[in-house]
C-alpha positions as CSV (number, residue, x, y, z in Angstrom):
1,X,-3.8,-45.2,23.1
2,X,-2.3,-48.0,24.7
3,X,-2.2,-51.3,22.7
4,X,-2.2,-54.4,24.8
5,X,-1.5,-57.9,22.9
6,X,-2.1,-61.5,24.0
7,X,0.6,-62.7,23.0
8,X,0.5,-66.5,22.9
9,X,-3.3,-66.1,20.9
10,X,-1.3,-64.3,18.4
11,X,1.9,-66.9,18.5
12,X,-0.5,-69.9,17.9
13,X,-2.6,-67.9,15.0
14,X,0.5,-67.1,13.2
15,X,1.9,-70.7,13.2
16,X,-1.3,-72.0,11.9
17,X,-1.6,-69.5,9.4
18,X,2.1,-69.8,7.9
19,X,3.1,-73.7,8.8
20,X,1.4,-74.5,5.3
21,X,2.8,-72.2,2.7
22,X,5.9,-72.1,4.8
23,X,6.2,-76.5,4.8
24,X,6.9,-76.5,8.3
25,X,7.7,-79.9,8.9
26,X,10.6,-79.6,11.2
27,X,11.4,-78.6,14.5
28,X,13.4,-75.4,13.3
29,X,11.1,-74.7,10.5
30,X,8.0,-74.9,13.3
31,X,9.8,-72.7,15.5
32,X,10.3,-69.9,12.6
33,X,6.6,-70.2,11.3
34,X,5.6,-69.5,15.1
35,X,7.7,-66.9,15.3
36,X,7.5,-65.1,11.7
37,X,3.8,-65.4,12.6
38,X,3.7,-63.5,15.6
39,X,5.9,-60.8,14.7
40,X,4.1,-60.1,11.7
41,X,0.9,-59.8,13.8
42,X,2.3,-57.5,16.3
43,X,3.9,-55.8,13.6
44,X,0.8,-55.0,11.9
45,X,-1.2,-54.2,15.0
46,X,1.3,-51.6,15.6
47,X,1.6,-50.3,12.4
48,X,-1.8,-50.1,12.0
49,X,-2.1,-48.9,15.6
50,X,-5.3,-51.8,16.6
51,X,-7.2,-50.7,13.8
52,X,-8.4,-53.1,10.7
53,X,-6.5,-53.8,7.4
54,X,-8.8,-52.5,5.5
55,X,-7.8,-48.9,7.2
56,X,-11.7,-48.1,7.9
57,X,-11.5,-46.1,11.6
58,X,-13.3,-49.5,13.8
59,X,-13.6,-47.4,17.2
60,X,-15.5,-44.4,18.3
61,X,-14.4,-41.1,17.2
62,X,-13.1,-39.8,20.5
63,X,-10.4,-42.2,20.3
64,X,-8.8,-40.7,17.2
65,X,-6.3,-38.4,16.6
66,X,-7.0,-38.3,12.6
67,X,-7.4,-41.4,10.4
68,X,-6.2,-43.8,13.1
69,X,-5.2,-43.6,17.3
70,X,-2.2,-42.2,18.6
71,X,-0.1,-45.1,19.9
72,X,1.4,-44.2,23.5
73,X,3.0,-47.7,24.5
74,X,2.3,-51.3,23.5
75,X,2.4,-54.4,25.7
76,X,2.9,-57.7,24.5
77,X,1.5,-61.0,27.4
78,X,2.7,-64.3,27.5
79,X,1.7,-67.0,29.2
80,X,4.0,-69.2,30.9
81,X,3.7,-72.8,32.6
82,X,0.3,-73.6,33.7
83,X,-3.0,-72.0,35.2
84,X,-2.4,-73.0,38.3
85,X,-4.6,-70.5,40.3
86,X,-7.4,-71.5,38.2
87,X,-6.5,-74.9,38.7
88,X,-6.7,-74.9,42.1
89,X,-10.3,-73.8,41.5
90,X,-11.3,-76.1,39.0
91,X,-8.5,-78.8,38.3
92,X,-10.2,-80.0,34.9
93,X,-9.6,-76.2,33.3
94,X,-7.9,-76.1,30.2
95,X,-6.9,-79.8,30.5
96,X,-8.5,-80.7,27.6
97,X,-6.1,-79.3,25.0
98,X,-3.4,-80.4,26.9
99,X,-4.7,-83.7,25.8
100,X,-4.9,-83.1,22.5
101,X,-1.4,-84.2,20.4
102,X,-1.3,-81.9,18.6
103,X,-1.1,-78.7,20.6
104,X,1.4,-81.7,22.9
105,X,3.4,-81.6,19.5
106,X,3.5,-78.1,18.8
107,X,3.5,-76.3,21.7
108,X,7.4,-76.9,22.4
109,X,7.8,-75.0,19.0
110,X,6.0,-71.9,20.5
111,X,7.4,-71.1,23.5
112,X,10.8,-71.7,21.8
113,X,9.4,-68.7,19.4
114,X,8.0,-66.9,22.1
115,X,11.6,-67.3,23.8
116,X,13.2,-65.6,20.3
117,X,10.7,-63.1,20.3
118,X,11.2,-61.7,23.9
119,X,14.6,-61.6,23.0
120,X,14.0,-59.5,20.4
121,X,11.9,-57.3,22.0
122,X,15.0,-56.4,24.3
123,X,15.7,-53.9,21.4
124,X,12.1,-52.8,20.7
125,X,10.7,-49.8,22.8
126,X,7.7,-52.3,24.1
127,X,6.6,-54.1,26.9
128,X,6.7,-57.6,27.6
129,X,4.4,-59.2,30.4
130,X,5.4,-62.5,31.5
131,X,5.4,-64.6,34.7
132,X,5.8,-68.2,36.0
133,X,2.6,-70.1,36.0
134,X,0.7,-67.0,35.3
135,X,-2.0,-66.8,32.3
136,X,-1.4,-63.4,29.8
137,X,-5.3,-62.8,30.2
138,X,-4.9,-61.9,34.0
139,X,-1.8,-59.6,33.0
140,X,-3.7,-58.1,30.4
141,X,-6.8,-57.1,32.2
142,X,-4.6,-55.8,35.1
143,X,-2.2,-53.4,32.7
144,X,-5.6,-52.5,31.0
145,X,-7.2,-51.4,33.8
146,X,-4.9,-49.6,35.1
147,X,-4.2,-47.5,32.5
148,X,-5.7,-44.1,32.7
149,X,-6.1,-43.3,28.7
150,X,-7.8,-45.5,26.0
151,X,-6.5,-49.1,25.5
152,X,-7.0,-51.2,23.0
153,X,-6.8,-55.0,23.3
154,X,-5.9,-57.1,20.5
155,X,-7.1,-61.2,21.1
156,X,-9.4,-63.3,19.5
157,X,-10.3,-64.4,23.2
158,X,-14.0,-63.8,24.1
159,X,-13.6,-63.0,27.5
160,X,-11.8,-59.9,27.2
161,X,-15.6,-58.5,26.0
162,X,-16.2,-58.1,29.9
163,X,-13.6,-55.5,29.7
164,X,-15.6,-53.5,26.7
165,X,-16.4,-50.1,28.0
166,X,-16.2,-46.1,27.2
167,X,-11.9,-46.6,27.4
168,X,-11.5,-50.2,26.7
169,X,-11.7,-51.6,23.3
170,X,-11.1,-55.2,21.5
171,X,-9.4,-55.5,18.0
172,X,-10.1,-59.0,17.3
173,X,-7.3,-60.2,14.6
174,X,-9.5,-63.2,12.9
175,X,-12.5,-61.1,12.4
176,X,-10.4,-58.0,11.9
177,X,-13.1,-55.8,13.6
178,X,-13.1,-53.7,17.0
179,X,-15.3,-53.9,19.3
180,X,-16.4,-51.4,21.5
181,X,-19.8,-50.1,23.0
182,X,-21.2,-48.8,19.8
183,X,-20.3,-52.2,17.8
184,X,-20.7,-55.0,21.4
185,X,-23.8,-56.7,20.4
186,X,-23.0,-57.1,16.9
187,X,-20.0,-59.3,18.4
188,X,-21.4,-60.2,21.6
189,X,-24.6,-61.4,21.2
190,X,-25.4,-65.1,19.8
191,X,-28.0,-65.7,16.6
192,X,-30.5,-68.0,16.3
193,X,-31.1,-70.2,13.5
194,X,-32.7,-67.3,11.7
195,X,-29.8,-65.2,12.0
196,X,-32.2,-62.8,15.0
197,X,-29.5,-61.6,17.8
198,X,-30.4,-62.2,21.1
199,X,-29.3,-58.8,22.3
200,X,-28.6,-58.6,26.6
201,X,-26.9,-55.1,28.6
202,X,-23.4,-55.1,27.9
203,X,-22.6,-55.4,32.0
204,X,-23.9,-59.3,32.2
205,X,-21.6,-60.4,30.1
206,X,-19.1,-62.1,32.1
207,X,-22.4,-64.2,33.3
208,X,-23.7,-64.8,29.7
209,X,-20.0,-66.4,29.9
210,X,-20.2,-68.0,33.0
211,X,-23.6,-69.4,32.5
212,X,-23.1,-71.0,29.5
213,X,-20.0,-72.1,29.7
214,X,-16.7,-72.2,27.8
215,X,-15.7,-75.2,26.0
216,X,-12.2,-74.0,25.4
217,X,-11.3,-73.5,28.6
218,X,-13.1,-76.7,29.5
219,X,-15.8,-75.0,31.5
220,X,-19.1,-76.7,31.4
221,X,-22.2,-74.0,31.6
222,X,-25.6,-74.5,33.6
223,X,-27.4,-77.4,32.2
224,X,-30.2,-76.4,29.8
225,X,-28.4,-72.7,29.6
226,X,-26.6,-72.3,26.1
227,X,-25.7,-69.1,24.8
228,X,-29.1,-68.1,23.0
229,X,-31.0,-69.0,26.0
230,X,-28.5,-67.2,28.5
231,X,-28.7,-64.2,26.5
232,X,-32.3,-64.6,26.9
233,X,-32.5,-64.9,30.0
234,X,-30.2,-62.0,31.0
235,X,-31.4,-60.1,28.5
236,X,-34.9,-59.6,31.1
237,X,-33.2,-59.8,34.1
238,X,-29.8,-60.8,36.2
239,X,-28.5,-64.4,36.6
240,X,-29.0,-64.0,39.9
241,X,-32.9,-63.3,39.7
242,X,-33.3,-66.8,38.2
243,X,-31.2,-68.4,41.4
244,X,-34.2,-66.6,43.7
245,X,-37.1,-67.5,41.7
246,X,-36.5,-70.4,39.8
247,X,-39.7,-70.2,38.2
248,X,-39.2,-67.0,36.4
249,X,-36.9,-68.9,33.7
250,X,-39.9,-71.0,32.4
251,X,-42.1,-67.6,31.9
252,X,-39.3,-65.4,30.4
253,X,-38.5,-68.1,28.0
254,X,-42.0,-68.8,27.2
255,X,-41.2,-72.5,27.5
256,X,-40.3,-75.3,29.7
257,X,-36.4,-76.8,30.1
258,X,-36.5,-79.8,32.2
259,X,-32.4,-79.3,32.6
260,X,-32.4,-75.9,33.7
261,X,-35.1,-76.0,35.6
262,X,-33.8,-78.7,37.6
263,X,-30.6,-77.3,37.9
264,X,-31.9,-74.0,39.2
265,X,-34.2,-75.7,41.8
266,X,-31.5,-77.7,43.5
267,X,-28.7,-74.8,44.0
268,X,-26.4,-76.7,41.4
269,X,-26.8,-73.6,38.7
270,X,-26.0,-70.9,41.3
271,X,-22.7,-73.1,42.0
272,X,-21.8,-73.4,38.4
273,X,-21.9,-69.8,38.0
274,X,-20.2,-68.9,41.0
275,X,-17.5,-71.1,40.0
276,X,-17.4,-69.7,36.3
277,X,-17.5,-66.7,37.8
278,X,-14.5,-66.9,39.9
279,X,-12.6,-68.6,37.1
280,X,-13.6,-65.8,34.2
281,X,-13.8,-62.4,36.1
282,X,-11.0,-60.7,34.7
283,X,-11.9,-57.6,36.6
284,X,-11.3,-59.4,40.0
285,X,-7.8,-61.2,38.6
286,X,-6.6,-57.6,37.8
287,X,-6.9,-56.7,41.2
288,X,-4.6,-59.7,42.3
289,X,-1.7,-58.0,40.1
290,X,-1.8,-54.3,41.7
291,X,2.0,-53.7,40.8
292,X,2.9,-55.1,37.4
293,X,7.1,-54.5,38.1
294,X,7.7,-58.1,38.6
295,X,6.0,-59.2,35.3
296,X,7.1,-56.6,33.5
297,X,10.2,-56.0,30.7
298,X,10.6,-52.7,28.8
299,X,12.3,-53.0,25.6
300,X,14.8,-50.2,24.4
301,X,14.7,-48.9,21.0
302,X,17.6,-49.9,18.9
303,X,16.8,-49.6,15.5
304,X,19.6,-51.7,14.6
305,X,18.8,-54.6,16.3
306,X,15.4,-54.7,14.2
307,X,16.9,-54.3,11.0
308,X,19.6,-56.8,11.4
309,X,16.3,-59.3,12.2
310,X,14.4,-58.5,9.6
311,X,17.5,-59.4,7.0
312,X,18.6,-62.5,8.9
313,X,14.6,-63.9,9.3
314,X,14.0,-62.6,5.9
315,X,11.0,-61.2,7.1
316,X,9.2,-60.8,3.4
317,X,5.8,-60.5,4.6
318,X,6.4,-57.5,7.5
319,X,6.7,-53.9,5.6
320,X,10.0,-53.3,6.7
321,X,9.5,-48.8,6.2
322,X,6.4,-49.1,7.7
323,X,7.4,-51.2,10.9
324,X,10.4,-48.9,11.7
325,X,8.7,-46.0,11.1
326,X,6.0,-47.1,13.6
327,X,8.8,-48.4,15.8
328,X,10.4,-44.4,15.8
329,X,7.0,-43.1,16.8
330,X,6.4,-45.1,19.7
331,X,9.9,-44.8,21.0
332,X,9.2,-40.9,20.7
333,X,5.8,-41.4,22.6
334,X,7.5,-43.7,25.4
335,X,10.8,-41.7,25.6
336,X,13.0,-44.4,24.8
337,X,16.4,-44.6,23.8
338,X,17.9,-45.0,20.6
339,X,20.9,-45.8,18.5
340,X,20.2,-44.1,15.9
């Protein structure tokens, strides 16, 4: 199985999660939080090989080769400048956080432990996928989809749940589940107030996304079409249905929406979506990265190189053993070289 990371989710997880107990308060001791952070999560992924801490199996049986998956390579994206493809779409996308001081603040510190990390990797038998103004979740889909065996992505982005099918799976590191076809709706599906899932076919959901929207990312849904009433909606028939009979909305909901309604009747929701649509597909991005060379940097192993980090970080909370014995295996499985 192929494990395919996203690596600046992980980078900014792990500096939130250490900067406290670590009293990063300084440049330096930002940059090492960031950095400690991320290594620890790819670390753990790999030694773990995608699956939960808790070592319960999270993926369908086929995928196994015993307790947990056989790791054949692992890729690690990064982001790096700005979206400017989607930008060129929709200028406002991902402005927002931009705007926010403190991810202005911090975000120096992360692509200065991002920076350490690649260097790192240099001695690591793994894959790093970078390029200039390029987003990781383009690069990920595209080295996902072409892979020919089992992949598992590991993000706590939602939109990676389009990929979700009989090869592709999602290990999401804050919930520390997997999800896959057997487990989608329990992830994919939004609640309503009395906890009910509002369950729709696994193929619509890069429209339950584009229809209601993306705050994250800046992206404001159809009027009137939040995620329980999406999921509603596509749960009886295609987005597109609603765009050619407007009307239907009003009878599958069982009630009127003034917003939507209006929106629907005047062309402006089928624009929304196409829009969302052309920003979120991650299918259709894939396909503008049909030879991954350029973007690509393969690590090789050097066990040496690892060890001397792990002493001079003093990497206390990565299982040193554990690490380079998961380290051997995949550079067996690649065919690396090592140092011995």
């Amino acid at each position: 199985m192929l494990l395919v990371l996203d690596g600046n989710n992980l980078a900014w997880a792990g500096f939130h999660a250490l900067r406290r107990p670590m009293c990063a308060d300084t440049p330096e001791r930002k940059e090492r939080a960031a950095l400690l952070g991320l290594a620890q999560a790819v670390f753990g992924i790999l030694v773990r090989a995608g699956e939960p801490p808790d070592g319960r199996p999270g993926g369908q049986g086929r995928l196994f080769d015993g307790e947990r998956p056989r790791v054949t390579g692992l890729a690690v994206a990064f982001d790096e400048g700005r979206p400017v493809r989607r930008r060129s779409i929709y200028p406002a996308y991902q402005t927002g956080r931009e705007a926010d001081p403190s991810f202005a603040e911090n975000e120096p510190h992360i692509l200065a432990a991002i920076s350490a990390f690649e260097e790192l990797a240099a001695g690591l038998p793994i894959e790093v996928l970078r390029g200039v103004n390029t987003e990781a979740d383009d690069l990920i889909a595209a080295r996902a989809l072409q892979e020919t065996g089992p992949v598992r992505i590991a993000s706590t982005d939602r939109d990676f749940l389009q990929l979700v099918d009989e090869r592709v799976s999602i290990y999401s590191p804050v919930k520390k589940a997997v999800v896959d076809p057997m487990t989608f709706a329990d992830h994919a599906a939004p609640r309503d107030a009395e906890g009910r899932a509002a369950v729709f076919p696994r193929e619509r959901y890069l429209d339950f996304r584009a229809a209601s929207g993306d705050s994250s990312d800046d992206l404001p849904g159809i009027p009137g079409m939040g995620a329980l009433t999406a999921a509603r909606l596509l749960a009886a028939a295609p987005l597109d249905a609603y765009f050619e009979a407007p009307g239907t909305a009003a009878e599958v909901l069982g009630r009127r929406n003034a917003k939507l309604e209006a929106a629907l009747a005047s062309g402006e929701a089928r624009a929304i979506a196409g829009r969302n649509r052309a920003l979120m597909d991650l299918r259709a991005a894939a396909r503008l990265f049909p030879d991954l060379g350029g973007y690509r940097r393969v690590g090789e192993w050097r066990p040496a190189v690892l060890e001397r980090w792990l002493e001079e970080q003093r990497a206390f909370g990565i299982d040193r053993a554990a690490t380079l014995a998961a380290f051997e295996r995949l550079a067996e499985a690649t065919g690396t070289g090592t140092d011995g």
